[in-house]
PDB file of N, CA, C and O in Angstrom:
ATOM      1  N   UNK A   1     118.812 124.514  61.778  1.00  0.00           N
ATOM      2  CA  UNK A   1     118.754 125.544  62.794  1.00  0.00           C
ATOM      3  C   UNK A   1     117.329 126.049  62.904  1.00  0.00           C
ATOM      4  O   UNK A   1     116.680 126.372  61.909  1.00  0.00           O
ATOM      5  N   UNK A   2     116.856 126.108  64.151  1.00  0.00           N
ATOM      6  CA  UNK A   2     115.397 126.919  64.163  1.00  0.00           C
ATOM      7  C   UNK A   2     115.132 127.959  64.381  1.00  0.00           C
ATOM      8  O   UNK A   2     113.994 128.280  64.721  1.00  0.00           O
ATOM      9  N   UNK A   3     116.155 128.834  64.241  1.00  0.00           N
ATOM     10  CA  UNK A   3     116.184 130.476  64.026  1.00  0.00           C
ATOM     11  C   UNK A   3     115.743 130.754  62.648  1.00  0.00           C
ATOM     12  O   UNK A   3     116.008 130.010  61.704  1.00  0.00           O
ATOM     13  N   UNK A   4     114.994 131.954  62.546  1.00  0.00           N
ATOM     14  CA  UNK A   4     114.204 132.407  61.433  1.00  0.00           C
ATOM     15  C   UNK A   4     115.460 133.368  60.802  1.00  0.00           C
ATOM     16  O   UNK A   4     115.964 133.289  59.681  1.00  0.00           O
ATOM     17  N   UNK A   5     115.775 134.260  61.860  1.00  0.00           N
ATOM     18  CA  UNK A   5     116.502 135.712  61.437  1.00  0.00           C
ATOM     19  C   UNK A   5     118.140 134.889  61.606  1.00  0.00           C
ATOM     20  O   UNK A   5     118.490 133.902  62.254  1.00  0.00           O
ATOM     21  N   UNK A   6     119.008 135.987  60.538  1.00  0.00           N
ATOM     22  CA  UNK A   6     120.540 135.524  60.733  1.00  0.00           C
ATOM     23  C   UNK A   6     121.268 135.689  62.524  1.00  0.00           C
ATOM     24  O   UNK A   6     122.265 135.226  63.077  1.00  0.00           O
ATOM     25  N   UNK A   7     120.333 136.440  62.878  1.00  0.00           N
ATOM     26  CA  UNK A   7     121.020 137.073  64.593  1.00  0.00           C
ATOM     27  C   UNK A   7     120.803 135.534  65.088  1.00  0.00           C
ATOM     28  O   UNK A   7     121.831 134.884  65.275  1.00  0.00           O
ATOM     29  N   UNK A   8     119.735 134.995  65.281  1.00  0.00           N
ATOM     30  CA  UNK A   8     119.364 133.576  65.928  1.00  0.00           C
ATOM     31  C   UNK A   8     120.280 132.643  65.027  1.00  0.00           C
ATOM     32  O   UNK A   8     120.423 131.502  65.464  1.00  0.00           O
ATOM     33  N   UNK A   9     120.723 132.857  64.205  1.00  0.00           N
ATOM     34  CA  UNK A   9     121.510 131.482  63.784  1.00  0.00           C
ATOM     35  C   UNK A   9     122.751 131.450  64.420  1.00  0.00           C
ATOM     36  O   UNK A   9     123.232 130.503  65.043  1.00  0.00           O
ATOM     37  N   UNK A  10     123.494 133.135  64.114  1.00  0.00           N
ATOM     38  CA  UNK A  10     124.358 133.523  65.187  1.00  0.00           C
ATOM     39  C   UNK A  10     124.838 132.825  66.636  1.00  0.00           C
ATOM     40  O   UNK A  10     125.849 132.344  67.149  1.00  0.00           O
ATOM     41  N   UNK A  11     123.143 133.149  67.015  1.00  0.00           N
ATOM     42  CA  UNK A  11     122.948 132.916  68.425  1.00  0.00           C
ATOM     43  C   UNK A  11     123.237 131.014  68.748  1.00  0.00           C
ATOM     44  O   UNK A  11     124.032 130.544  69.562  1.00  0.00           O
ATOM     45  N   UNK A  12     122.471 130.381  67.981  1.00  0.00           N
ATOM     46  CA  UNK A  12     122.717 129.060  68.165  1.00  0.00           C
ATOM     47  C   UNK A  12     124.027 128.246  68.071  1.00  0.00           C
ATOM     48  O   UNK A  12     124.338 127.263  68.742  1.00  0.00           O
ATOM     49  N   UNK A  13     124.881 128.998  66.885  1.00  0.00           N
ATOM     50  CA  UNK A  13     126.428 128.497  66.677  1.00  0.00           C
ATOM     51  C   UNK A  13     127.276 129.119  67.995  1.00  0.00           C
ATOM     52  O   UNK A  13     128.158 128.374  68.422  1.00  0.00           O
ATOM     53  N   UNK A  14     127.091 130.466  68.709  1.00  0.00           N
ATOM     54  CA  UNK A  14     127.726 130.948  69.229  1.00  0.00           C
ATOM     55  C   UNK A  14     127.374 130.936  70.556  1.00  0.00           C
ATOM     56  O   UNK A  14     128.091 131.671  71.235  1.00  0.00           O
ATOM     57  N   UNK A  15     126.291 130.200  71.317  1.00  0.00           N
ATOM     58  CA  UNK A  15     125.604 130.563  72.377  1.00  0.00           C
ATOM     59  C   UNK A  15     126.150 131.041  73.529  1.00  0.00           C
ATOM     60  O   UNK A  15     125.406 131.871  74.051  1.00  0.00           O
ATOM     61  N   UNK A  16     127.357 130.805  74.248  1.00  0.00           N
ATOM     62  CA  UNK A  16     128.083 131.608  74.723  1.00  0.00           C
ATOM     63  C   UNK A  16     128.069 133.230  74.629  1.00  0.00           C
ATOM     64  O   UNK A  16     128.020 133.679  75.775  1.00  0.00           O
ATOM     65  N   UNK A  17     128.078 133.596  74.283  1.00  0.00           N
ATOM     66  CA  UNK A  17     128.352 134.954  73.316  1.00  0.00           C
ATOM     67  C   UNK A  17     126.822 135.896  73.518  1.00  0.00           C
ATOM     68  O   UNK A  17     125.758 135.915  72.898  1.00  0.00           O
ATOM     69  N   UNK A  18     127.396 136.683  74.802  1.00  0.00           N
ATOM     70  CA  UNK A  18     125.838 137.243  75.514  1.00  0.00           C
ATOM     71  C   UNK A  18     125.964 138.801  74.728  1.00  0.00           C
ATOM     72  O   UNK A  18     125.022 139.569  74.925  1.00  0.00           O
ATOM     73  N   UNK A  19     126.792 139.144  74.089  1.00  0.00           N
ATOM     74  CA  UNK A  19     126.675 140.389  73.375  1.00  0.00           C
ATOM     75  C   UNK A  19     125.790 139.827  72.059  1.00  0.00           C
ATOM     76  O   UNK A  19     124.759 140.462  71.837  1.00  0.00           O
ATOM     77  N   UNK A  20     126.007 139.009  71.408  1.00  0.00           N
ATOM     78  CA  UNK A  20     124.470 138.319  70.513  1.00  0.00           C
ATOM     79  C   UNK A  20     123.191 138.420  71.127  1.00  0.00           C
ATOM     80  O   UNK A  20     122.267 139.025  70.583  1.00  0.00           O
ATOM     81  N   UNK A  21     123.074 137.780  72.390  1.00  0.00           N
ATOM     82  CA  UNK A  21     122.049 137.729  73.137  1.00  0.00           C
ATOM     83  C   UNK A  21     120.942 139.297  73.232  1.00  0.00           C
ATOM     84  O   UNK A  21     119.809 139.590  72.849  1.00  0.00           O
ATOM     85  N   UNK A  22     122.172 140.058  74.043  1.00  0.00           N
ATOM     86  CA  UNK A  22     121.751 141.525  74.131  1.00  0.00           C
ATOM     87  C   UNK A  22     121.250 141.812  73.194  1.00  0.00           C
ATOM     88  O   UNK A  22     120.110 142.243  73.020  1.00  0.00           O
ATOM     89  N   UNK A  23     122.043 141.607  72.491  1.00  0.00           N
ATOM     90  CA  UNK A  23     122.011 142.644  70.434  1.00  0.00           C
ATOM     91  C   UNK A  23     120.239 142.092  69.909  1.00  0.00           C
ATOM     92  O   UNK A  23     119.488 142.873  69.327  1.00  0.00           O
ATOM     93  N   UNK A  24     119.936 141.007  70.171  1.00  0.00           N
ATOM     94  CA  UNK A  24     118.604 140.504  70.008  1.00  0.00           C
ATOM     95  C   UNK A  24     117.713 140.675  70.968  1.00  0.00           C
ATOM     96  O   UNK A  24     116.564 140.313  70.715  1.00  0.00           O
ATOM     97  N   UNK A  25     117.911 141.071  71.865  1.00  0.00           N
ATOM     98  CA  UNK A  25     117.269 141.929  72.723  1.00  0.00           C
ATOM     99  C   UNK A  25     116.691 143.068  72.679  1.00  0.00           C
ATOM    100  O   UNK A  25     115.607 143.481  73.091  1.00  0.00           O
ATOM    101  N   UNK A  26     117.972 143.749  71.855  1.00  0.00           N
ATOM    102  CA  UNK A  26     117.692 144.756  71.747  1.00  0.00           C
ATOM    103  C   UNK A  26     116.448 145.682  70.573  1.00  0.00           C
ATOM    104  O   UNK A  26     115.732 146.672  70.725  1.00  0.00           O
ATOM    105  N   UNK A  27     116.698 144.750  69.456  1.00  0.00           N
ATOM    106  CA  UNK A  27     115.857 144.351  68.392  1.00  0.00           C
ATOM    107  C   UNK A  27     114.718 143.884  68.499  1.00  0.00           C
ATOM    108  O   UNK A  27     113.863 144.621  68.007  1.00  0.00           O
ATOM    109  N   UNK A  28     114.274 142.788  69.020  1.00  0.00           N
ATOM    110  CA  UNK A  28     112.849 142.900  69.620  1.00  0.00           C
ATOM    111  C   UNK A  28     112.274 143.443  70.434  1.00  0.00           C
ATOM    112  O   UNK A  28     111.084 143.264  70.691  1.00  0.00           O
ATOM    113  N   UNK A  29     113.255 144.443  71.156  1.00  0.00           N
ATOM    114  CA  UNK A  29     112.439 145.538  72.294  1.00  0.00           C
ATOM    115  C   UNK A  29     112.285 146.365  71.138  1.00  0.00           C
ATOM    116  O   UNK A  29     111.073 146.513  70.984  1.00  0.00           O
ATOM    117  N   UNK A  30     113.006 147.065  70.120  1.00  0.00           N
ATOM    118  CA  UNK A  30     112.732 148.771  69.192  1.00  0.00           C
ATOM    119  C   UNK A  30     111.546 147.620  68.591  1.00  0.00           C
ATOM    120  O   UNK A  30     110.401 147.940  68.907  1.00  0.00           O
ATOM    121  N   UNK A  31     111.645 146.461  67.855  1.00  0.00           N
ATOM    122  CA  UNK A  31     110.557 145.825  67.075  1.00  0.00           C
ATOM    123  C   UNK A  31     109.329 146.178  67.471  1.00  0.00           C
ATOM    124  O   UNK A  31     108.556 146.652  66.638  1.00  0.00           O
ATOM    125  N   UNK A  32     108.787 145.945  69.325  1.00  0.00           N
ATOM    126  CA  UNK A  32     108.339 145.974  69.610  1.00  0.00           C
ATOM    127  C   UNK A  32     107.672 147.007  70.053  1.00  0.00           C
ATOM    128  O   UNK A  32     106.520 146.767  70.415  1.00  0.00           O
ATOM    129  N   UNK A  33     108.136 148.342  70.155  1.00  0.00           N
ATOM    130  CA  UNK A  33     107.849 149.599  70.108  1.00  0.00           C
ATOM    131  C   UNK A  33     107.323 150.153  68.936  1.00  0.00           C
ATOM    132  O   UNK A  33     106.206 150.607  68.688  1.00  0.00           O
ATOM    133  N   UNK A  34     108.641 149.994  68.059  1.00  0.00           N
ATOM    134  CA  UNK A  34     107.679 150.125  66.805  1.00  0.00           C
ATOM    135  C   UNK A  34     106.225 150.270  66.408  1.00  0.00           C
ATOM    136  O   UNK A  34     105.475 151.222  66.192  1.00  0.00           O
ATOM    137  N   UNK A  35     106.104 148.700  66.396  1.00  0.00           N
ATOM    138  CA  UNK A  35     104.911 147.681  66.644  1.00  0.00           C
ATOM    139  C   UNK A  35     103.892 147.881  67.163  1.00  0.00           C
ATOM    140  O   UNK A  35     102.797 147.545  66.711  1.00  0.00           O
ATOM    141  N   UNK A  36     104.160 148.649  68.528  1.00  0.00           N
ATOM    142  CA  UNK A  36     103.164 148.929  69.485  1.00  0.00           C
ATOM    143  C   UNK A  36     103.005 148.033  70.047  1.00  0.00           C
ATOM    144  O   UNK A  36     102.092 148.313  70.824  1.00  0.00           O
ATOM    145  N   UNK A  37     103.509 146.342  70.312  1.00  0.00           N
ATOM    146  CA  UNK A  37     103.062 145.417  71.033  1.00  0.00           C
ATOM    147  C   UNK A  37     104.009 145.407  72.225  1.00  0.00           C
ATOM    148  O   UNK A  37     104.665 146.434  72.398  1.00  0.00           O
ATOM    149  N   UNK A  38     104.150 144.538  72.951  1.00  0.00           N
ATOM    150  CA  UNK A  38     104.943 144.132  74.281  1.00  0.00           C
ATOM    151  C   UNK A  38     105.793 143.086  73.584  1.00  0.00           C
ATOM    152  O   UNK A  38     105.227 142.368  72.759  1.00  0.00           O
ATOM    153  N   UNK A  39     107.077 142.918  73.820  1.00  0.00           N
ATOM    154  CA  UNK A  39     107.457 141.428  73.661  1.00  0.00           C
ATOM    155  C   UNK A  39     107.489 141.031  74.609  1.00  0.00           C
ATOM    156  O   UNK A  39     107.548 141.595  75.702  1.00  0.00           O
ATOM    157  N   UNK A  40     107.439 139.497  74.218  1.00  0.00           N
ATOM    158  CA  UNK A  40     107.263 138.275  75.329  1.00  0.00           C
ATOM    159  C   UNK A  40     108.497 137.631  75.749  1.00  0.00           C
ATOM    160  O   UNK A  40     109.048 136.795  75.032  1.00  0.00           O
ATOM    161  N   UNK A  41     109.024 138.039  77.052  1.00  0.00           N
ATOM    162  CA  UNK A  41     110.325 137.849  77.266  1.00  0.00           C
ATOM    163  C   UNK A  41     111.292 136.360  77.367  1.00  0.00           C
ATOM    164  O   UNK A  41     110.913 135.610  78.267  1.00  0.00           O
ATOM    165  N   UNK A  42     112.056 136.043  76.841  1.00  0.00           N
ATOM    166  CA  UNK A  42     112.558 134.272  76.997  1.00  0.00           C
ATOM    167  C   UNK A  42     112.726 134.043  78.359  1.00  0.00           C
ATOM    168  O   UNK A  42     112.808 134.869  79.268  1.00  0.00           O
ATOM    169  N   UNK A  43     112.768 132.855  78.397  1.00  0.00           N
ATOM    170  CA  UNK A  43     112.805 132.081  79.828  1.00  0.00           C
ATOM    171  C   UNK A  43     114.006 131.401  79.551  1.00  0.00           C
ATOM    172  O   UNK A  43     114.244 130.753  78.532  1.00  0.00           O
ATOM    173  N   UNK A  44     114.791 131.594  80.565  1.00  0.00           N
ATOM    174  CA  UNK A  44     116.261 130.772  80.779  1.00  0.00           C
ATOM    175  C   UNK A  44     117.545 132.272  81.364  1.00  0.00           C
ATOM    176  O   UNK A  44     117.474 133.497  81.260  1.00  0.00           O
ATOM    177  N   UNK A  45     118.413 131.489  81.858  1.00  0.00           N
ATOM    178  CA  UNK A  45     119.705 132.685  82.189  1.00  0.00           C
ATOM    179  C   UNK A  45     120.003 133.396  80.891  1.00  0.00           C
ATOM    180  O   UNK A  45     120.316 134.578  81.035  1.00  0.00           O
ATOM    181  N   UNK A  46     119.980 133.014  79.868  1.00  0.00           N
ATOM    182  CA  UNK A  46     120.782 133.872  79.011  1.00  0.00           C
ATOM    183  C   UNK A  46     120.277 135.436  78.402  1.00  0.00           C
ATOM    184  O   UNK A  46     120.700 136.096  77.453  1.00  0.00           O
ATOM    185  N   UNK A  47     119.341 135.658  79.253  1.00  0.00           N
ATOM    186  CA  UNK A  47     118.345 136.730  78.834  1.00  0.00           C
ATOM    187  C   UNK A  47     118.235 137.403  80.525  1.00  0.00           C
ATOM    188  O   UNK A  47     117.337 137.418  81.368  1.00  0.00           O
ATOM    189  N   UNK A  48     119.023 137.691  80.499  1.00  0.00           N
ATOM    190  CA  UNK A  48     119.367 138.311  82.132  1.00  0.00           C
ATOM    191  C   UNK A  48     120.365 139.681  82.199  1.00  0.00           C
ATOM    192  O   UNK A  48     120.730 140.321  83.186  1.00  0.00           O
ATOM    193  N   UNK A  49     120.604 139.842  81.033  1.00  0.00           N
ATOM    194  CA  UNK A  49     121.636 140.974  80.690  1.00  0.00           C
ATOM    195  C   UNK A  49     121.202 142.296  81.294  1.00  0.00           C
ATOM    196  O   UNK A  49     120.057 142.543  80.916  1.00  0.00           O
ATOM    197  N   UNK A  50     121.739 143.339  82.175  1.00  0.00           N
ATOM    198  CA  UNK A  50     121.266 144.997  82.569  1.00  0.00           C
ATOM    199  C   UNK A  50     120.462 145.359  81.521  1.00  0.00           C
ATOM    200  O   UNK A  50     119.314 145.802  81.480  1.00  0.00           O
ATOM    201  N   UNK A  51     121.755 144.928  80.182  1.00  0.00           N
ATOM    202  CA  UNK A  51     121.419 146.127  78.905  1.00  0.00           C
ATOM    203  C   UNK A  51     119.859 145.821  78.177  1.00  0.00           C
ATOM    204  O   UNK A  51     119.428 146.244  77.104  1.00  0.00           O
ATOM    205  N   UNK A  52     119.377 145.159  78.924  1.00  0.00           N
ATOM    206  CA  UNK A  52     117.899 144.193  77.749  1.00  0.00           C
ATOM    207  C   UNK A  52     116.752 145.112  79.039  1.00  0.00           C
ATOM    208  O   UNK A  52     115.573 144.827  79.250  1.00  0.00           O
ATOM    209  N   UNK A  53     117.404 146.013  79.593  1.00  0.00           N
ATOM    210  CA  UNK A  53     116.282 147.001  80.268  1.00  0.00           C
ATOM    211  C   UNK A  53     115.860 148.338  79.546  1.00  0.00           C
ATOM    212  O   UNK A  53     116.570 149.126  78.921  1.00  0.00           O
ATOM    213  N   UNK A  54     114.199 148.385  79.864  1.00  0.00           N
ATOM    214  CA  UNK A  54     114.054 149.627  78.845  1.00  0.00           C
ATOM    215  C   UNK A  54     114.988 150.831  79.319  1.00  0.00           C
ATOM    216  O   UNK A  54     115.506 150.806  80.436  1.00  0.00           O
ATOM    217  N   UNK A  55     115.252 152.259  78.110  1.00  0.00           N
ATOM    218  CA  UNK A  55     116.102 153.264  78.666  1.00  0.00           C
ATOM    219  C   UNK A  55     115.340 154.210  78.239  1.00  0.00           C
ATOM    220  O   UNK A  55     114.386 153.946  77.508  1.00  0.00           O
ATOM    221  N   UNK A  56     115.683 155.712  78.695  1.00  0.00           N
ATOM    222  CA  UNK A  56     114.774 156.604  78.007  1.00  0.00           C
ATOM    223  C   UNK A  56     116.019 157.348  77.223  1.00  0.00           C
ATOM    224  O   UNK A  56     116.111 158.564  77.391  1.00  0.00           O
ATOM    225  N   UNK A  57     117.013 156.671  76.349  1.00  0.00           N
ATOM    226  CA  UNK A  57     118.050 157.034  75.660  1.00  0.00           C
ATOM    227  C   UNK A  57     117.116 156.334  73.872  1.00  0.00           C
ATOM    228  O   UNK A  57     116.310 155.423  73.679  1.00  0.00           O
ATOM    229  N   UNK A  58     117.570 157.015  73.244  1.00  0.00           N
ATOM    230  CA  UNK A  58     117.546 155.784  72.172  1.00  0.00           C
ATOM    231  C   UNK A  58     118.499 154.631  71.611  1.00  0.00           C
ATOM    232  O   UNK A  58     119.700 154.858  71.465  1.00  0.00           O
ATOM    233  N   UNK A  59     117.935 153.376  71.298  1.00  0.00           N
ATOM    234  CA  UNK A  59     119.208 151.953  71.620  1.00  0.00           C
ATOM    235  C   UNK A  59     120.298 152.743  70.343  1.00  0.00           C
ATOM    236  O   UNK A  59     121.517 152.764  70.510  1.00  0.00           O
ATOM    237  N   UNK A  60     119.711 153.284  69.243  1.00  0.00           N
ATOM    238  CA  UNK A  60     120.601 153.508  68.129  1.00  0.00           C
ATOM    239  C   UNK A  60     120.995 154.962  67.684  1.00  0.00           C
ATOM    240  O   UNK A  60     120.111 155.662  67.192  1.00  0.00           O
ATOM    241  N   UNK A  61     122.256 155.455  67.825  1.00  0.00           N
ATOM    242  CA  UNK A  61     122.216 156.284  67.618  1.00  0.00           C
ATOM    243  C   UNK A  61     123.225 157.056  67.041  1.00  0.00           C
ATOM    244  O   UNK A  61     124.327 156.874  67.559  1.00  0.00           O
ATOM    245  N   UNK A  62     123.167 158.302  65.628  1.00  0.00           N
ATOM    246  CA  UNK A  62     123.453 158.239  64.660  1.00  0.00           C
ATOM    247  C   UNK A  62     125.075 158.400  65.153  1.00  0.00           C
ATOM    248  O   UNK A  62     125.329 158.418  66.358  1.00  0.00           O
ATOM    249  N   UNK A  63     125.873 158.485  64.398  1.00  0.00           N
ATOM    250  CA  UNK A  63     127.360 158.426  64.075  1.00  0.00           C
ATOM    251  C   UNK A  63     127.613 160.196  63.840  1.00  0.00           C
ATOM    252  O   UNK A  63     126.801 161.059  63.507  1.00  0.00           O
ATOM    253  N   UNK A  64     128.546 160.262  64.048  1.00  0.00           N
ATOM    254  CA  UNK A  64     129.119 161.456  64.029  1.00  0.00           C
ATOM    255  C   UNK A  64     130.555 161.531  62.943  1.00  0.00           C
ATOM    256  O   UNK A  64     131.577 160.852  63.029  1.00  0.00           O
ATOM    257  N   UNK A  65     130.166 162.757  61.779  1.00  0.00           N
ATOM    258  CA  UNK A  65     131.495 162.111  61.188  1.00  0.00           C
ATOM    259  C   UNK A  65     132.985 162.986  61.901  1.00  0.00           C
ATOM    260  O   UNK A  65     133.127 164.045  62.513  1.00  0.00           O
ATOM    261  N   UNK A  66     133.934 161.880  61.429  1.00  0.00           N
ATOM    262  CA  UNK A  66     135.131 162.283  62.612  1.00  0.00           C
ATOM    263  C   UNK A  66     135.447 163.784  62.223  1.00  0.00           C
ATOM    264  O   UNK A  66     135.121 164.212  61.115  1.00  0.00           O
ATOM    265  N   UNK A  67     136.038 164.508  63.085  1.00  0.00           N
ATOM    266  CA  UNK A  67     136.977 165.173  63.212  1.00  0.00           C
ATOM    267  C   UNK A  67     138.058 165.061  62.240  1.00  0.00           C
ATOM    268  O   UNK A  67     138.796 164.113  61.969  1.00  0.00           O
ATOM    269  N   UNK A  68     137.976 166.344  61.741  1.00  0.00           N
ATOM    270  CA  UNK A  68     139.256 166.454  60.323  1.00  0.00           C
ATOM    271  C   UNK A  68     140.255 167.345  61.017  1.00  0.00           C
ATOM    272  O   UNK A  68     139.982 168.472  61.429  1.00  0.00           O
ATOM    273  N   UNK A  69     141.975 166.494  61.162  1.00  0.00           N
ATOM    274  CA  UNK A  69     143.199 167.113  61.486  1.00  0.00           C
ATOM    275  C   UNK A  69     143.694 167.776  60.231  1.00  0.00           C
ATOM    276  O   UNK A  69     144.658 168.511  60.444  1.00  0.00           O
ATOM    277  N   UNK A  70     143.326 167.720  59.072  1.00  0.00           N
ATOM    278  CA  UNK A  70     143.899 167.990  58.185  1.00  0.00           C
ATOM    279  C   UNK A  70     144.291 169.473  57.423  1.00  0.00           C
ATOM    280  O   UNK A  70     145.278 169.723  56.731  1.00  0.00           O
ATOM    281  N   UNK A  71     143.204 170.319  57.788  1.00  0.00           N
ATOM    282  CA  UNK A  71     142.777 171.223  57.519  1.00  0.00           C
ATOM    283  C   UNK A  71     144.146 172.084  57.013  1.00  0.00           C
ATOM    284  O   UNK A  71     145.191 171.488  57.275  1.00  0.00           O
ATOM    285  N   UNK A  72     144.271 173.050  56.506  1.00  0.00           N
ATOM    286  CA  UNK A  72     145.706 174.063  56.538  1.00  0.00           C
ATOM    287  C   UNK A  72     145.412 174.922  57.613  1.00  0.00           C
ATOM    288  O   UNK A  72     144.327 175.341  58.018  1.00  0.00           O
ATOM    289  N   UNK A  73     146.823 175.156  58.097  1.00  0.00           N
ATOM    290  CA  UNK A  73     146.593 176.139  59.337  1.00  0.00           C
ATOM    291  C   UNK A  73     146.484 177.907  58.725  1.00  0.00           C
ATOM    292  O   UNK A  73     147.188 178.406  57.847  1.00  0.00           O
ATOM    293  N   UNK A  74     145.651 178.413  59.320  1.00  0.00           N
ATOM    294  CA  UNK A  74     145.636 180.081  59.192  1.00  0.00           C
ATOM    295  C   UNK A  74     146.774 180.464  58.875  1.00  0.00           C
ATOM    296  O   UNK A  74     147.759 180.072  59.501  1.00  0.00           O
ATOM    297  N   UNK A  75     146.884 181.506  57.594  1.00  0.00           N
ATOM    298  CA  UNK A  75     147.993 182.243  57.802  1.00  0.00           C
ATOM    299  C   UNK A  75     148.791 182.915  58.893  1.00  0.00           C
ATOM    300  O   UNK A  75     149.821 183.529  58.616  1.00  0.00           O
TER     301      UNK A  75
END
């Protein structure tokens, strides 16, 4: 396989599978911010996804812990 990272190996067994695609998209766009560089975008359809557009949201974002039913009710 000539993927470096486990996402690209992913990507090669599964190529179909454009939520992989995105998901590595998405990762070399924050990489690339990070970074401070630009990434260099692939050439072909499978890199055509809405979601692989910059947002002014952040891509990751933290979890919330659930809601507890449990509680005892007030006297």
């Amino acid at each position: 396989m000539k993927g470096d990272r486990p996402l690209d190996q992913l990507i090669e067994l599964f190529p179909e599978d454009q939520v992989l695609k995105d998901l590595r998209a998405q990762i070399d766009e924050n990489l690339a911010r990070q970074s401070g560089s630009t990434p260099v975008p692939e050439t072909g359809a499978e890199n055509t996804s809405p979601t692989t557009a910059p947002s002014a949201e952040p891509a990751i974002t933290p979890l919330e812990p659930p809601a507890t039913t449990d509680a005892p009710e007030a006297p």
